[in-house]
C-alpha positions in Angstrom: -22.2 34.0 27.6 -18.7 34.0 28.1 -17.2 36.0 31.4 -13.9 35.6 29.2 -13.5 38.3 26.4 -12.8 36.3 22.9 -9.9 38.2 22.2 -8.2 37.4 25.7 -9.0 33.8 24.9 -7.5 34.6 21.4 -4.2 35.7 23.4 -4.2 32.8 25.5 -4.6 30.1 22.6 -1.2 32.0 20.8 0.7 31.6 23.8 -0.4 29.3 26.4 3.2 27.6 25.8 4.7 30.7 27.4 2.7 31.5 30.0 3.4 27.8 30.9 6.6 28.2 30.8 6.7 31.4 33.1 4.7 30.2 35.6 6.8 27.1 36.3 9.8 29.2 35.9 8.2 31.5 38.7 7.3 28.1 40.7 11.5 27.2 40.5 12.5 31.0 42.0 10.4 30.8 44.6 11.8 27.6 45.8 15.4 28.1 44.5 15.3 31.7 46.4 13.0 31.3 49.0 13.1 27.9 50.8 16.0 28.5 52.9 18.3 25.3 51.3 17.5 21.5 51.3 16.4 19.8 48.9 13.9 21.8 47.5 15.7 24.6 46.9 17.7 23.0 44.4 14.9 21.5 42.9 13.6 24.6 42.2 16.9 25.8 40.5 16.3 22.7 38.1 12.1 23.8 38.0 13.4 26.6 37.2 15.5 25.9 34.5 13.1 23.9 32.6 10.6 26.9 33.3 13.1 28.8 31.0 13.6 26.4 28.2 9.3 26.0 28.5 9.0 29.5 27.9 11.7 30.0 25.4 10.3 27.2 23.5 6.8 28.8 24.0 7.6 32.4 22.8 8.8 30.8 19.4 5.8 28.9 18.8 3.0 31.8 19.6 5.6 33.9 17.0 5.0 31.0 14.7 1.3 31.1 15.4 -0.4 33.5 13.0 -4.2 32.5 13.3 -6.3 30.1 11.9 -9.2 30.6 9.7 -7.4 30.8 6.3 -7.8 29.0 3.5 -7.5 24.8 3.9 -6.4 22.5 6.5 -2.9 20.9 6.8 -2.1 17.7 8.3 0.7 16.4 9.7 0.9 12.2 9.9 4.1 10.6 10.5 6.3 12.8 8.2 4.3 13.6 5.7 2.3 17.0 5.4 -0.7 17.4 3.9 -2.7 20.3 2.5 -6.5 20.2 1.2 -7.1 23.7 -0.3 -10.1 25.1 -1.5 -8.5 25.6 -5.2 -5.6 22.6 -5.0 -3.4 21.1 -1.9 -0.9 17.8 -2.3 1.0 15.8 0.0 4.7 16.1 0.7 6.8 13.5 2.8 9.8 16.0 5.1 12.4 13.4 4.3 12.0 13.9 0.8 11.9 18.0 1.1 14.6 19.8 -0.8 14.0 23.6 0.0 11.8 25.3 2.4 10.7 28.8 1.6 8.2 31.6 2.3 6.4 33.9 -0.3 5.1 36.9 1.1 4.1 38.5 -2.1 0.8 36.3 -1.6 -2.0 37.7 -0.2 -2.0 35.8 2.6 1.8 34.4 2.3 2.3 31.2 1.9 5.1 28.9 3.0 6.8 26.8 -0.8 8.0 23.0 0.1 9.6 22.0 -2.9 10.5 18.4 -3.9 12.9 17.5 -6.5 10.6 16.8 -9.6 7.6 17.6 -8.3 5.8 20.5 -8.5 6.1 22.8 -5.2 3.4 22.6 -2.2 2.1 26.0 -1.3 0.5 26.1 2.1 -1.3 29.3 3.6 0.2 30.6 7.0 -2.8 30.8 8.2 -4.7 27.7 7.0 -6.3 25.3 9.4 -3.2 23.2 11.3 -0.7 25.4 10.0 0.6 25.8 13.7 1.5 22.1 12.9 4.4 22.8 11.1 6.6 24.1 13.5 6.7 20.6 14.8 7.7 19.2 11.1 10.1 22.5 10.1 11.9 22.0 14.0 12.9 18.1 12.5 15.0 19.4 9.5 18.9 19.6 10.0 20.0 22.8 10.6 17.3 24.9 10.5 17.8 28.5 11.8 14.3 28.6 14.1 14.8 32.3 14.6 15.8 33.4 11.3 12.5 31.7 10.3 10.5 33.4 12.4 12.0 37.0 11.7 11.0 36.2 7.9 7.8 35.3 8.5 7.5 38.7 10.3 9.4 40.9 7.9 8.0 42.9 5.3 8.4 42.5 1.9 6.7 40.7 -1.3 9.3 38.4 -2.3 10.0 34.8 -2.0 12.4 34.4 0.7 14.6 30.7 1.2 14.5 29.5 4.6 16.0 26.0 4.3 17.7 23.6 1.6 18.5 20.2 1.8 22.3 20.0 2.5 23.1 17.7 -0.7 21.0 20.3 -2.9 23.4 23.4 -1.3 26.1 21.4 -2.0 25.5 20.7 -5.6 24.5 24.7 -6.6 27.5 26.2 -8.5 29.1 28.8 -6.7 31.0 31.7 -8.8 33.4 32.7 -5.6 
């Protein structure tokens, strides 16, 4: 028997990153504000600057975080991101990824890595190790982290494009 309620725990798990991250930013006040100078007073300006960045970085991944228990498990090995559904799953290597996007008309939705001729990897958000790939989406160049994270929060049943490989936006036609 727990003295730990499963849903606190539940919290905890989504966001230990953050609360991390505010501790140690509370750690770097308290020095940087109350220590009356010296050294450690602007240690704790620095303590507390990395407390920031720790709990910016922190409330990103717990709104990446949408619980586990869905359908399969993804992996994540050197690149290459793997998904073993109940139904299907595949492999895709992130160098090799030519648009990122989420479908939300899915019941639950499901993030689309498309290769160029192959056929398209669907991945629940809330499969096993899905947590994993804000890790492997943070890696591609110029991803918008926040506009991510409001799409995956939005309503809506439509497939929404978070992220194309730069050559493949270069090569679409454009009419203006």
């Amino acid at each position: 028997m727990s003295l730990i309620r499963p849903e606190a725990i539940q919290i905890f798990a989504r966001w230990h990153e953050a609360f991390i991250g505010a501790l140690v930013l509370i750690v770097g006040l308290y020095w940087g504000l109350f220590t009356g100078g010296g050294l450690l007073h602007w240690i704790g300006y620095g303590v507390a600057i990395c407390g920031t960045i720790l709990l910016v970085t922190g409330l990103q991944r717990g709104r990446f975080r949408v619980g586990g228990g869905g359908q399969g498990v993804v992996s994540l090995v050197e690149g290459r991101v793997t998904y073993y559904g109940p139904i299907g799953g595949g492999a895709i290597d992130l160098n090799d990824l030519s648009q990122l996007s989420i479908i939300r008309s899915a019941n639950p939705p499901h993030w689309c890595l498309e290769q160029t001729g192959l056929p398209p990897l669907t991945i629940p958000l809330d499969a096993e190790g899905a947590d994993l790939l804000f890790d492997a989406f943070a890696h591609l160049p110029d991803l918008q982290t926040e506009r991510m994270l409001r799409q995956m929060q939005s309503p809506g049943d439509h497939a929404t494009v978070i992220w194309r490989k730069p050559s493949v936006r270069s090569s679409t036609v454009r009419l203006h």
